[in-house]
Backbone as ProteinMPNN parsed JSONL, in Angstrom:
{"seq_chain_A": "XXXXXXXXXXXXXXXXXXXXXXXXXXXXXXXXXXXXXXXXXXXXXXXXXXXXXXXXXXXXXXXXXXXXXXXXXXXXXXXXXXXXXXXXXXXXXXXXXXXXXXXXXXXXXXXXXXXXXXXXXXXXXXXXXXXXXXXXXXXXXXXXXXXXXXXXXXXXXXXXXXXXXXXXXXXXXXXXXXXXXXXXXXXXXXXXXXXXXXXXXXXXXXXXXX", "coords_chain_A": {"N_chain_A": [[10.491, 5.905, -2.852], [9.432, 8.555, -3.25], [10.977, 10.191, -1.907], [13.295, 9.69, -2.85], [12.841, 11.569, -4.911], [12.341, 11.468, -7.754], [11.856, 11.889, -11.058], [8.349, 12.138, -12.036], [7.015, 12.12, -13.413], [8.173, 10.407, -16.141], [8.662, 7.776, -18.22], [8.864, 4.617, -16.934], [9.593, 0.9, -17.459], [8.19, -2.377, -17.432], [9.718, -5.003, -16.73], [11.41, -8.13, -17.767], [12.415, -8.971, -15.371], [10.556, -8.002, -12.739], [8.994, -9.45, -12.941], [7.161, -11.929, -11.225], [8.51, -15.108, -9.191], [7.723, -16.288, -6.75], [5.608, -16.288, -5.506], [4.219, -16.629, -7.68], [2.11, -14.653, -8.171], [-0.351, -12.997, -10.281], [-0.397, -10.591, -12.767], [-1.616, -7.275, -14.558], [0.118, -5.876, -16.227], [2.102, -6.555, -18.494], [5.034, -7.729, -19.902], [7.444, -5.12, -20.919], [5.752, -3.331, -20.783], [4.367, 0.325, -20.596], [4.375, 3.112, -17.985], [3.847, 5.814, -17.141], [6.145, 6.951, -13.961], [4.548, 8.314, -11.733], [2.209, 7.073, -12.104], [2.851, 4.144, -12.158], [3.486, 4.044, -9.275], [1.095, 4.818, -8.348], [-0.242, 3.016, -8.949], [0.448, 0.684, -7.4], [-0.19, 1.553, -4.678], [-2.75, 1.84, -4.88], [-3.666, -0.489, -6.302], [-2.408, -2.422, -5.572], [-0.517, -3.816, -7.208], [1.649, -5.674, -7.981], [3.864, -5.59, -10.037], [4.415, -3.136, -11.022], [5.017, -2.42, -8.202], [7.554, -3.782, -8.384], [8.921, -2.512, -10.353], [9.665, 0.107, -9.863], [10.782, -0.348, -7.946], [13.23, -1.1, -8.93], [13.963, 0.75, -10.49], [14.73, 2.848, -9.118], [17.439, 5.021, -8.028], [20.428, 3.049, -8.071], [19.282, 0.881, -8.236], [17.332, -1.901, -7.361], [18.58, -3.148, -5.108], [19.651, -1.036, -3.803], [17.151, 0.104, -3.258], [16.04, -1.636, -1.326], [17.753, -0.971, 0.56], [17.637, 1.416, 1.161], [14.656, 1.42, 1.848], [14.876, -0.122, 4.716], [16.373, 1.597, 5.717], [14.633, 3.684, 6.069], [12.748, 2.691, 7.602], [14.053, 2.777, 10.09], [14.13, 5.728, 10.394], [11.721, 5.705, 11.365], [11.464, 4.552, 13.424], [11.064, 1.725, 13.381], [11.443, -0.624, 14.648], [11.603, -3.456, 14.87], [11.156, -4.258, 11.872], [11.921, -5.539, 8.981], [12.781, -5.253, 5.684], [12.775, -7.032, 2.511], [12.594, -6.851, -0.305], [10.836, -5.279, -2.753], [8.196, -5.54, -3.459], [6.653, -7.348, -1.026], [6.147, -9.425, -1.533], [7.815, -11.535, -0.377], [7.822, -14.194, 2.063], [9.783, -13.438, 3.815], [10.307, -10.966, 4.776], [9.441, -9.025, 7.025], [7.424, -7.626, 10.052], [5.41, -5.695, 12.29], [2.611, -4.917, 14.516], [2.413, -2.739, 16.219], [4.763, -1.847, 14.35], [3.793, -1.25, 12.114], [1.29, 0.983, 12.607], [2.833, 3.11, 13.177], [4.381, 3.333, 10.45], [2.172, 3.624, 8.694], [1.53, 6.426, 9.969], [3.757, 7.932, 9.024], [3.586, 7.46, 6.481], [1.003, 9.361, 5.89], [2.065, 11.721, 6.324], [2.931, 11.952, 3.401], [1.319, 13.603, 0.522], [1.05, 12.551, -1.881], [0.223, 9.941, -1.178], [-1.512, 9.646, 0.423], [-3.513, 10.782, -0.908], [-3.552, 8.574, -3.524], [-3.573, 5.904, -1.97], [-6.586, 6.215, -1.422], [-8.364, 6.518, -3.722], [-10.453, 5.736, -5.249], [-10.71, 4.344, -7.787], [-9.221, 4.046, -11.039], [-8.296, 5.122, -14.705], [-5.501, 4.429, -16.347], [-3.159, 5.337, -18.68], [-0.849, 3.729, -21.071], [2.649, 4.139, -22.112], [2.466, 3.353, -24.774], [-0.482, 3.662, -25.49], [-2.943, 2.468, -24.543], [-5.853, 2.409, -22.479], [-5.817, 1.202, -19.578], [-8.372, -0.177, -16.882], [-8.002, 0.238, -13.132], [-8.721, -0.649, -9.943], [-9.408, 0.114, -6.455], [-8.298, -1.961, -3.859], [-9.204, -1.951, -1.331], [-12.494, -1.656, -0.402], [-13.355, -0.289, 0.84], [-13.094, 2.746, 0.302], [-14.757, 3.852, -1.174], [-17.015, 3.599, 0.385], [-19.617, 5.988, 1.458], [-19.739, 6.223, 4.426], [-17.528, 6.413, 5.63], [-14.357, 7.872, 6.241], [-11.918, 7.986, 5.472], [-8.639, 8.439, 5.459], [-6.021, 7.292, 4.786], [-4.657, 4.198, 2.937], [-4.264, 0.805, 2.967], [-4.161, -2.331, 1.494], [-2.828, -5.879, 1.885], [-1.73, -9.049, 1.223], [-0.613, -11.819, 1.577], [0.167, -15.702, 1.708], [1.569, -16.611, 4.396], [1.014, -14.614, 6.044], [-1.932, -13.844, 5.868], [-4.74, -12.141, 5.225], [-4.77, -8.739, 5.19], [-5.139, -5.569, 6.592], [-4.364, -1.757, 6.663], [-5.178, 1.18, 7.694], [-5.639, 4.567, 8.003], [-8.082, 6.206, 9.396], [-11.164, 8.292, 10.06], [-13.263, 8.564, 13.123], [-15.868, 8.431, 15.048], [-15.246, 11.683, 16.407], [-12.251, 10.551, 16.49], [-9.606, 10.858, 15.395], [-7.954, 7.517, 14.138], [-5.775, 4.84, 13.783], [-6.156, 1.781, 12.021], [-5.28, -1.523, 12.489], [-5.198, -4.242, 10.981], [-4.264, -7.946, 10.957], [-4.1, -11.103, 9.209], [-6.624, -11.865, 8.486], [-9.003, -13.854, 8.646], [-10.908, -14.466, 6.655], [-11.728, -13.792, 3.066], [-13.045, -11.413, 2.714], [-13.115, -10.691, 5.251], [-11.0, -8.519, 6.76], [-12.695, -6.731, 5.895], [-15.239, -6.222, 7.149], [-14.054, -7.06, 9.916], [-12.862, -4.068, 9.882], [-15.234, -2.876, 9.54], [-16.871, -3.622, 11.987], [-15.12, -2.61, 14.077], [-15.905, 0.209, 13.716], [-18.109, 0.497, 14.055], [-18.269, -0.602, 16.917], [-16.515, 1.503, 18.123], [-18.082, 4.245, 17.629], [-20.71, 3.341, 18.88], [-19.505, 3.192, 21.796], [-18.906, 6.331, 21.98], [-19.225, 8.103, 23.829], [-17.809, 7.607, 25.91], [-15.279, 7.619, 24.983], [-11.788, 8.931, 25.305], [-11.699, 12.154, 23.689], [-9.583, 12.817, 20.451]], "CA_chain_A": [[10.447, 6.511, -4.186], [9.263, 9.918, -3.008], [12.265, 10.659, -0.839], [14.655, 10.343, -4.033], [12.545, 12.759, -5.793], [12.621, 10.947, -8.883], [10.911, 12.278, -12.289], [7.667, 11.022, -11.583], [6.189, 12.237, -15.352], [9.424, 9.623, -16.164], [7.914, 6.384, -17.88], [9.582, 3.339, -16.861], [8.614, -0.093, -18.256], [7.858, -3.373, -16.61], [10.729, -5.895, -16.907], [10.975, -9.709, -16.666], [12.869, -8.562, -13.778], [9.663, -7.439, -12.078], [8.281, -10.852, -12.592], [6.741, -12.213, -8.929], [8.234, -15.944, -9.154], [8.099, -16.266, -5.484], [4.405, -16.607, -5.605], [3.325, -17.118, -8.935], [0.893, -13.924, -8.841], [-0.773, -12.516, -11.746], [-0.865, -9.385, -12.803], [-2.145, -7.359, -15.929], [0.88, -5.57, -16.746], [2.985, -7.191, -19.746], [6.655, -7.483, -20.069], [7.159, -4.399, -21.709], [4.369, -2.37, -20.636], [5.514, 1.555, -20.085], [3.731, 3.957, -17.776], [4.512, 6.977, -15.943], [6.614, 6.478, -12.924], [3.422, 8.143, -10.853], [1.357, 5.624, -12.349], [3.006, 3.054, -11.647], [3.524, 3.981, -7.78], [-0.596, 5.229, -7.951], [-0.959, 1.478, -9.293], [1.391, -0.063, -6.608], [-0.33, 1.879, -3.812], [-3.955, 1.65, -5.211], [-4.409, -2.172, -6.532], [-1.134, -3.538, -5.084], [-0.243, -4.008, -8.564], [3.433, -6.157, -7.624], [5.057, -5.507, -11.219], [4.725, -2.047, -10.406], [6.151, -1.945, -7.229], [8.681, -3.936, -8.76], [9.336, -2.177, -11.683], [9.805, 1.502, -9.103], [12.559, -0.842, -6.906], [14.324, -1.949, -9.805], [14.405, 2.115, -11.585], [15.347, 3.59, -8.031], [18.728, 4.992, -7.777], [21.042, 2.371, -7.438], [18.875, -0.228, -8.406], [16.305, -2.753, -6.363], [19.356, -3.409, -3.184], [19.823, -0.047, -3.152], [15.848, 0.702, -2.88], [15.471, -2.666, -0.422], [18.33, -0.847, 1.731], [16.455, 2.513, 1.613], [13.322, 1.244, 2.888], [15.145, -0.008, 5.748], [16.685, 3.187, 6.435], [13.138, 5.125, 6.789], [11.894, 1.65, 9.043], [14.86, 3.442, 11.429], [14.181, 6.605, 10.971], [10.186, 5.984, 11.588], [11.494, 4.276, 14.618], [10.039, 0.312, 13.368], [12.643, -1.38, 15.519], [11.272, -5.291, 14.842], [10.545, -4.696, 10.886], [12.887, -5.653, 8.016], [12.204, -5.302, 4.589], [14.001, -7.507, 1.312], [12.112, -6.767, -1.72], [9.874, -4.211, -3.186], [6.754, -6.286, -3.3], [6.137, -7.314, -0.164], [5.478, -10.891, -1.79], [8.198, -12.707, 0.256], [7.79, -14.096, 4.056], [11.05, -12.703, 4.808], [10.049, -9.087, 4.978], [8.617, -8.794, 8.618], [7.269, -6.787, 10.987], [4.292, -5.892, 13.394], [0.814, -4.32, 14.396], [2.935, -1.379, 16.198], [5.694, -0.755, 13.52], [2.901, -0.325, 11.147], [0.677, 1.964, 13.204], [4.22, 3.934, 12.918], [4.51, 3.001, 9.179], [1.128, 4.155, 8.693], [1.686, 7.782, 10.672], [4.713, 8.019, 8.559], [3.062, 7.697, 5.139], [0.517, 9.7, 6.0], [2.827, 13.178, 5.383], [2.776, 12.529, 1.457], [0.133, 14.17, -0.13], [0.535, 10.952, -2.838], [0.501, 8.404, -0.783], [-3.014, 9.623, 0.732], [-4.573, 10.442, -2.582], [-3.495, 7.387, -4.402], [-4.782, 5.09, -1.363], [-7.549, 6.275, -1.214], [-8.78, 6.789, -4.696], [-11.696, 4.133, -5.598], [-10.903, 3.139, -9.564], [-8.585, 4.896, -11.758], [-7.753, 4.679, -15.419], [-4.165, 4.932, -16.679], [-2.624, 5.369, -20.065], [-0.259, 3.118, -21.178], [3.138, 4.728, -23.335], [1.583, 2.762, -26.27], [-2.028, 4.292, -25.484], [-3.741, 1.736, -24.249], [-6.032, 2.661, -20.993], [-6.1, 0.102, -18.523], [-8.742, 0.594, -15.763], [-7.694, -0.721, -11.765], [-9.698, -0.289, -9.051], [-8.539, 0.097, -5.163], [-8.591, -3.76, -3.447], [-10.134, -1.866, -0.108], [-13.682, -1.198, -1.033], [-14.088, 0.946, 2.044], [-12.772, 3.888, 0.404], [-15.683, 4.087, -1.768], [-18.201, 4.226, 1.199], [-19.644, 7.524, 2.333], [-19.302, 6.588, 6.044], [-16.165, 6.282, 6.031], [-13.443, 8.988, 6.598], [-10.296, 7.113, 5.363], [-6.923, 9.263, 4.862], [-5.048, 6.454, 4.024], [-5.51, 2.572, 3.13], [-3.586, -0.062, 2.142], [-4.127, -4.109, 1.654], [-1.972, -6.967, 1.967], [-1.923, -10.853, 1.127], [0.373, -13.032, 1.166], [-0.194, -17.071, 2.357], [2.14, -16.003, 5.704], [0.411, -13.166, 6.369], [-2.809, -13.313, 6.115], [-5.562, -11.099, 4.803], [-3.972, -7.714, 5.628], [-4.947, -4.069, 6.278], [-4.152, -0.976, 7.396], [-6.067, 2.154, 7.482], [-5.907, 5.634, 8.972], [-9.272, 6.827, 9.468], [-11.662, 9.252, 11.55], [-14.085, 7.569, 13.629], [-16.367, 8.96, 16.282], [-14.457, 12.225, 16.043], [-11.053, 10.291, 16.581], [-8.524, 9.88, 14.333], [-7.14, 6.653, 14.824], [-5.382, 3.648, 12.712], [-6.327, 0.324, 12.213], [-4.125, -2.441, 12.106], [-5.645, -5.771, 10.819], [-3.09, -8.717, 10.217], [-3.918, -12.665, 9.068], [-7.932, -11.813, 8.282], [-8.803, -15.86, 7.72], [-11.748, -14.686, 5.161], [-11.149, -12.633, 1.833], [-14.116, -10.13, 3.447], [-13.169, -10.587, 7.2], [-10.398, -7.438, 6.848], [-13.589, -5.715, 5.355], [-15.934, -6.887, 7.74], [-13.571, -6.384, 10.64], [-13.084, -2.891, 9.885], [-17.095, -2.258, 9.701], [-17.016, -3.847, 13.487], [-14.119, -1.579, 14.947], [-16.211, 1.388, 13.559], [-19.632, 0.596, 14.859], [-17.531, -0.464, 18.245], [-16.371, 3.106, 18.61], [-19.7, 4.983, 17.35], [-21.466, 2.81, 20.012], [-18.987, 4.299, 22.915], [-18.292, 7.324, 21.742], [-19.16, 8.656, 25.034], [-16.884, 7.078, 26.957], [-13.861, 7.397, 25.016], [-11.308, 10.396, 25.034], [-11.475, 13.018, 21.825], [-8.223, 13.386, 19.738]], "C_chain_A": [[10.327, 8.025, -4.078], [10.291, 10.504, -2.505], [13.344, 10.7, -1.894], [14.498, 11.219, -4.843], [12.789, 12.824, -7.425], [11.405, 11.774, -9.88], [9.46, 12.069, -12.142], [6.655, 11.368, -12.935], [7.215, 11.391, -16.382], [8.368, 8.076, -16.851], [8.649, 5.038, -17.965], [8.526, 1.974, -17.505], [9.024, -1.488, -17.281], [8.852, -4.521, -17.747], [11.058, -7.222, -16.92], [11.939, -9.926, -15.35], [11.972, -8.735, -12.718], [8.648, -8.798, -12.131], [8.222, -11.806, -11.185], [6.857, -14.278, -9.729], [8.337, -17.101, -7.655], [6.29, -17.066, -5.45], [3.155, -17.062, -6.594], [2.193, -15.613, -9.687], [0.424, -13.658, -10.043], [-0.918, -10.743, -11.869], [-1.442, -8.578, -14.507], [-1.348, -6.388, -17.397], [2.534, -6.403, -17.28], [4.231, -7.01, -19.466], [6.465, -6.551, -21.02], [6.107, -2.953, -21.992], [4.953, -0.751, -19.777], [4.084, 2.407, -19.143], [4.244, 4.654, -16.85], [4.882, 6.76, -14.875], [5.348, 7.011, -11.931], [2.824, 7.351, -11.008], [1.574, 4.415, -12.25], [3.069, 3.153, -9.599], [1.714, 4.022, -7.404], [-1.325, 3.266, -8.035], [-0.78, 0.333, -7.827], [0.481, 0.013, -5.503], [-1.902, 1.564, -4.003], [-4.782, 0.092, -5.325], [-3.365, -2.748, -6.104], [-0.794, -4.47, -6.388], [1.731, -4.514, -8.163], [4.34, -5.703, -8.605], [4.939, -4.016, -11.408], [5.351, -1.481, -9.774], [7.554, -2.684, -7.419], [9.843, -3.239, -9.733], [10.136, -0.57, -11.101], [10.646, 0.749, -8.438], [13.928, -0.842, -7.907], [14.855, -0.059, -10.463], [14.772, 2.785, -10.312], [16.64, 3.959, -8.05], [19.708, 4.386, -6.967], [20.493, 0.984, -7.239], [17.656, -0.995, -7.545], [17.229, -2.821, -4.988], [19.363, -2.16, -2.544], [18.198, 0.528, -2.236], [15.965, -0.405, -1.679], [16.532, -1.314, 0.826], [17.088, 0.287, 2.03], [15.071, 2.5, 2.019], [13.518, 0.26, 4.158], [15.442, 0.765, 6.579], [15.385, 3.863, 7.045], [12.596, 3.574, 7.529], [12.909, 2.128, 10.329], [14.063, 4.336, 11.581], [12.336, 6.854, 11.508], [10.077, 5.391, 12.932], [10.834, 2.424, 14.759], [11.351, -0.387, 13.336], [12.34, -2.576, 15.092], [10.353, -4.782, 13.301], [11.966, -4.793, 9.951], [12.273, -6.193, 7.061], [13.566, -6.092, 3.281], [13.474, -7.357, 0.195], [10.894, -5.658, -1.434], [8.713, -4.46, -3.208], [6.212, -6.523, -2.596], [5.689, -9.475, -0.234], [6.672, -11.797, -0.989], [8.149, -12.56, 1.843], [8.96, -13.625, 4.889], [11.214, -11.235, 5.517], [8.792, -9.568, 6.089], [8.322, -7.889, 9.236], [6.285, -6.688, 11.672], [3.775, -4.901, 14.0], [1.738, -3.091, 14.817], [3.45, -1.309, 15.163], [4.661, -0.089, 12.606], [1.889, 0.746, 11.04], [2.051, 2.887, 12.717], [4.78, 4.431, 11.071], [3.214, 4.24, 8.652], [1.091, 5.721, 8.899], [2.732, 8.519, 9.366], [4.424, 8.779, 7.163], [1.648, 8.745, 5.184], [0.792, 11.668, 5.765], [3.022, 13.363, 4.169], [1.678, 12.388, 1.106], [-0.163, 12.892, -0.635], [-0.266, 10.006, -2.412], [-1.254, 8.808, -0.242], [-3.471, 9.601, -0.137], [-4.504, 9.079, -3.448], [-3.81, 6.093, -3.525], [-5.967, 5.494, -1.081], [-8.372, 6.751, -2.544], [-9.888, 5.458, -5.121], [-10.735, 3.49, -6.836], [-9.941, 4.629, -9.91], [-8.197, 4.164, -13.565], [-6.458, 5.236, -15.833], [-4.118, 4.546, -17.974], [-1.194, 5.005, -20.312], [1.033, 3.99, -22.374], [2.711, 4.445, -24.526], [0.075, 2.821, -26.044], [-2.779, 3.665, -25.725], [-3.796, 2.405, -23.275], [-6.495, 1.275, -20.6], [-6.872, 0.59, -17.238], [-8.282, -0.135, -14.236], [-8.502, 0.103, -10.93], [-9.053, -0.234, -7.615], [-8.901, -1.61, -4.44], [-9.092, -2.99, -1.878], [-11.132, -1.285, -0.705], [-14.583, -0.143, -0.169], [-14.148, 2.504, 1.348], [-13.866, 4.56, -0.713], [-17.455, 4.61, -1.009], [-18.24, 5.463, 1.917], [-20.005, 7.695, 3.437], [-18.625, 6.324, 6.539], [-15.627, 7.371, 5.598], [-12.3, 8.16, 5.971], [-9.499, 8.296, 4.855], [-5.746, 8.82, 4.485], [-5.091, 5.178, 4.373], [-4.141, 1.818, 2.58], [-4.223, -1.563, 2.705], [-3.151, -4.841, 1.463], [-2.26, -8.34, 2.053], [-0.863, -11.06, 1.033], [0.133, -14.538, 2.266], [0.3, -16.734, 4.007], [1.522, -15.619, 6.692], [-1.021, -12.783, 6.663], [-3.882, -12.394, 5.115], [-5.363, -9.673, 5.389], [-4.965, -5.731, 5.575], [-4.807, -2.83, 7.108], [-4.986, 0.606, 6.84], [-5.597, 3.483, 8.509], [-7.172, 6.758, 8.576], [-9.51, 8.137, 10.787], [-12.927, 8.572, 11.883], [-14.853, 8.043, 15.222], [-15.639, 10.182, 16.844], [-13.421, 12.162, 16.598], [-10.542, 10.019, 15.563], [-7.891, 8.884, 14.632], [-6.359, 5.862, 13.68], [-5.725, 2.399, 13.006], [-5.575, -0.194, 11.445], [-5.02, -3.842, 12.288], [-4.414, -6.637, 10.029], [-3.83, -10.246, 10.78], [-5.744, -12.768, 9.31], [-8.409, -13.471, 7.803], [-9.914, -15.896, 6.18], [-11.403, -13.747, 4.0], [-12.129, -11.415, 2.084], [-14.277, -9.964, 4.896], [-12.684, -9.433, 6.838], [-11.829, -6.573, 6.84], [-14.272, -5.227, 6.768], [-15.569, -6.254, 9.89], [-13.487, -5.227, 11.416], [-14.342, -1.925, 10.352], [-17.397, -2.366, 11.353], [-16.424, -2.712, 14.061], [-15.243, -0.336, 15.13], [-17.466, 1.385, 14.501], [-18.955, 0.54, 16.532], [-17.673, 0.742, 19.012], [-17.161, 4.049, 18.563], [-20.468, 4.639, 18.681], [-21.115, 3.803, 21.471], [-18.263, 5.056, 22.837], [-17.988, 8.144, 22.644], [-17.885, 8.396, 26.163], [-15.125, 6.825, 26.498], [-13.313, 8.87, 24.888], [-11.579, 10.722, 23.894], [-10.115, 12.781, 21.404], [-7.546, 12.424, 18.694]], "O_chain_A": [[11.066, 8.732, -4.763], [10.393, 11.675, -2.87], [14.203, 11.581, -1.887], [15.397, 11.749, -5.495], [13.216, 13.74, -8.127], [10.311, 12.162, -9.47], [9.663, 10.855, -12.122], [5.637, 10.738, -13.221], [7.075, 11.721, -17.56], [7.559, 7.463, -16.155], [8.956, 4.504, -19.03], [7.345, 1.961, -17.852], [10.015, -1.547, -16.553], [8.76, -4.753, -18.952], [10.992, -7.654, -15.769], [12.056, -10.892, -14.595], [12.301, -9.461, -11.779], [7.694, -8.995, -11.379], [9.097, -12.2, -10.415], [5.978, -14.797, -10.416], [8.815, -18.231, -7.554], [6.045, -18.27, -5.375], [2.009, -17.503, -6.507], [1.728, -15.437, -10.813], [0.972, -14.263, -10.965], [-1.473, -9.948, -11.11], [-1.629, -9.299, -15.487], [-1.655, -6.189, -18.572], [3.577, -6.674, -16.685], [4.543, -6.07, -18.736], [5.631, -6.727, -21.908], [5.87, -2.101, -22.849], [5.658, -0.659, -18.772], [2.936, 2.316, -19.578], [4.948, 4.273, -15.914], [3.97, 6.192, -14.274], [4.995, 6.1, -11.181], [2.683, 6.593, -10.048], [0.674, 3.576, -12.24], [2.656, 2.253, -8.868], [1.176, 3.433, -6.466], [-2.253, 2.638, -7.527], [-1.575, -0.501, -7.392], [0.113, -1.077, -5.064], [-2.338, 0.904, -3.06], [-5.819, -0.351, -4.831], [-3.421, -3.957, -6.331], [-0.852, -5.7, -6.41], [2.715, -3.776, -8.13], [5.49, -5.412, -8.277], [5.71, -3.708, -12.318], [6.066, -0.509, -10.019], [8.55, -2.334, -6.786], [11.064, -3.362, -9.822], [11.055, -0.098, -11.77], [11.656, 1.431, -8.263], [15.127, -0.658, -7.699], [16.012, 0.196, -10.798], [15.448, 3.734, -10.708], [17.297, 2.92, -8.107], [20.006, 4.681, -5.81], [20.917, 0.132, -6.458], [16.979, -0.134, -6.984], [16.71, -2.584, -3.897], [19.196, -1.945, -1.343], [18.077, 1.077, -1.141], [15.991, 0.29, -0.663], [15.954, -0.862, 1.815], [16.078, 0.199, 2.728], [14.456, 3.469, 2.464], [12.497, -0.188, 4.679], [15.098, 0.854, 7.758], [15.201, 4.392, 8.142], [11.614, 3.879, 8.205], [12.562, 1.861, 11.479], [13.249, 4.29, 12.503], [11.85, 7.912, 11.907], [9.061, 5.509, 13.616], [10.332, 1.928, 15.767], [12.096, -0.652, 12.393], [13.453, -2.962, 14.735], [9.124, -4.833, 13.333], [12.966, -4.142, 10.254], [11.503, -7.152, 7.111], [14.763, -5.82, 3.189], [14.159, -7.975, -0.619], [10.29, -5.323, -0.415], [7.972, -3.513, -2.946], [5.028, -6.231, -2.759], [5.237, -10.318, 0.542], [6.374, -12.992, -0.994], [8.297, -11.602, 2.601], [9.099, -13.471, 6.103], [11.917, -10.7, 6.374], [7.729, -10.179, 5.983], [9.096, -6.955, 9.028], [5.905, -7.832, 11.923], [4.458, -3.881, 14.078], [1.95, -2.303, 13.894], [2.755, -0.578, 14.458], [4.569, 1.11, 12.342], [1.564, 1.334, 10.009], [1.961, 3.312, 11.565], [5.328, 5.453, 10.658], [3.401, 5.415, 8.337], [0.602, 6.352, 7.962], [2.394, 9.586, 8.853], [4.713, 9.905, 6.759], [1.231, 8.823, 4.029], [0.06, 12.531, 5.28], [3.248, 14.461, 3.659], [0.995, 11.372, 1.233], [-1.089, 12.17, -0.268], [-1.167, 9.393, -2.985], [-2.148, 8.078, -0.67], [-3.987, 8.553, -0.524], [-5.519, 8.65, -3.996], [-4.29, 5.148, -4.151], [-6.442, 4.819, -0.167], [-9.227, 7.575, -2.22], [-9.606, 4.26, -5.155], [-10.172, 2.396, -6.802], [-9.917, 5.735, -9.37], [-7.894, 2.979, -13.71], [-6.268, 6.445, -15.703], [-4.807, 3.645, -18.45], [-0.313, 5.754, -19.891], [0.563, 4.461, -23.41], [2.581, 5.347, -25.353], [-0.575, 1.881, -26.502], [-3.465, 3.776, -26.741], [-2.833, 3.002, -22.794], [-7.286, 0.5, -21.139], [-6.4, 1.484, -16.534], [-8.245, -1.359, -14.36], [-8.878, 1.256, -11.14], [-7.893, -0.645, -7.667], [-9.929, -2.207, -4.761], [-9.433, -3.91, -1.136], [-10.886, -0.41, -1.536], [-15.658, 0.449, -0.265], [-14.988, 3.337, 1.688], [-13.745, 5.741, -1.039], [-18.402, 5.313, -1.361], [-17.403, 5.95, 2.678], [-20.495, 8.751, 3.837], [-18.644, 5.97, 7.718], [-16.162, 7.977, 4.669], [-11.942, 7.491, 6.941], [-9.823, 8.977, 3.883], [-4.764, 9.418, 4.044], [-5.382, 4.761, 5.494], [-3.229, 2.299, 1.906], [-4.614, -1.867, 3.832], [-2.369, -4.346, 0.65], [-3.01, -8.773, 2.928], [-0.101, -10.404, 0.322], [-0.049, -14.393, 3.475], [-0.6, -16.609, 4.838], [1.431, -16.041, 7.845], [-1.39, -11.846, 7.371], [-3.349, -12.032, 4.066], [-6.09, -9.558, 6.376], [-5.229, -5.029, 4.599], [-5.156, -2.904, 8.286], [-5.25, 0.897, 5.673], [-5.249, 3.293, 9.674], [-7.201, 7.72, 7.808], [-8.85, 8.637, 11.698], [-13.608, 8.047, 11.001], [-14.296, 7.934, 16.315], [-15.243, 9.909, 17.976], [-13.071, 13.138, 17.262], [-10.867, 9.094, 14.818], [-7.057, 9.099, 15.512], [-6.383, 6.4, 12.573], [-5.619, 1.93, 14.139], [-5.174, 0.124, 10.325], [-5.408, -4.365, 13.333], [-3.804, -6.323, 9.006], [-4.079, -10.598, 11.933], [-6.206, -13.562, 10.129], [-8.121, -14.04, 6.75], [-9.932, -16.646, 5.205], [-10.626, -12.837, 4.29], [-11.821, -10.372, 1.508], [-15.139, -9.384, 5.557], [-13.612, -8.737, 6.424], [-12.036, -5.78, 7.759], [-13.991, -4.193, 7.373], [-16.218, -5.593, 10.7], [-13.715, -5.011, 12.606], [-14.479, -0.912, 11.037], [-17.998, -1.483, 11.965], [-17.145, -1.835, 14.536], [-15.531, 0.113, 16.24], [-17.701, 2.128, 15.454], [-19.111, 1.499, 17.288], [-18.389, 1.062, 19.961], [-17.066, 4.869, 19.476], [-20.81, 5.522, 19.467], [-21.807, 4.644, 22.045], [-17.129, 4.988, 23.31], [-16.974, 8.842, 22.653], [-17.327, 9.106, 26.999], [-14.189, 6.279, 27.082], [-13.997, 9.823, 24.513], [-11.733, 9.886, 23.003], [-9.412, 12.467, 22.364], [-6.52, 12.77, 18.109]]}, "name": "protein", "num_of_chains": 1, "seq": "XXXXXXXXXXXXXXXXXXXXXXXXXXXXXXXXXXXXXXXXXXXXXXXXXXXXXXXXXXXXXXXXXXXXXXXXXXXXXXXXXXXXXXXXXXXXXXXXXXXXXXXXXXXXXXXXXXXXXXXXXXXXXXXXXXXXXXXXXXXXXXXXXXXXXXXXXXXXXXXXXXXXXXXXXXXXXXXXXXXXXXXXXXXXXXXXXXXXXXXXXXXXXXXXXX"}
């Protein structure tokens, strides 16, 4: 979305296009429901709001195939040899890939300003074209704690997949990324995460800086 340099004060509206019947999800935006093309990507990237990120594939130039191709293109040019992407959501098992590409993925997204601020934002409310506010909150709850460093988060579910996340933090003063994939509890990813950190705190001594 960023790379076409689209309007992003633009308000697109949620379609029964953008309807997830792959999985059934739920979400809390209506057929019909308009909000600023940032706000919908801040939603997408923040609560993994699907009829969001559907609703930004489908208004892309050239439609949803064209967006599915273009986020194959940048899995080249980021160098994520074993990932392939078919939809904007993320909700079907066909879209693959693995713990490196997304370390890579991760690095990648980490050059737009957005994409850090809007994962890593706790709670946000947005204003709906028909001026309703709706409030959403971030689905990693790390980025709310103040001993954590995070510079950029994201979560992922799907049955497939797992309990999902990825993070690029600072940690014993390393920057590193974590890559969690197929968490079996809905607070392991969390949980996980909290381990890695204490891990590296513990032997801080003994590992390189950088």
């Amino acid at each position: 979305v960023l790379d076409a340099n689209p309007p992003l004060e633009e308000p697109i509206y949620v379609d029964s296009a953008d309807l997830d019947f792959v999985k059934g999800t739920r979400s809390r935006l209506g057929i019909g429901t308009g909000l600023l093309r940032r706000d919908m990507l801040r939603l997408a990237l923040m609560s993994s709001e699907n009829r969001a990120a559907a609703s930004l594939g489908r208004t892309y130039p050239g439609g949803s195939e064209a967006f599915v191709a273009a986020m194959n293109r940048k899995a080249i040019e980021l160098g994520m040899w074993n990932t392939r992407f078919v939809d904007a959501t993320g909700l079907s098992s066909e879209n693959v890939s693995t713990a490196d590409d997304l370390v890579k993925m991760v690095r990648g997204a980490y050059q737009y300003p957005l994409i850090r601020e809007f994962t890593t934002t706790p709670a946000r409310e947005v204003e709906t074209v028909a001026g309703r506010n709706l409030q959403f909150r971030n689905t990693n709850g790390l980025v709310k704690n103040p001993t954590w460093e995070i510079g950029l988060s994201k979560t992922g579910y799907i049955s497939e997949a797992g309990r999902c996340l990825v993070m690029l933090t600072r940690i014993a003063t390393r920057t590193v990324v974590i890559v969690l994939l197929d968490s079996w509890g809905t607070k392991t990813r969390i949980g996980d995460a909290n381990r890695i950190k204490k891990w590296m705190e513990s032997h801080r001594g003994s590992m390189p800086s950088g």
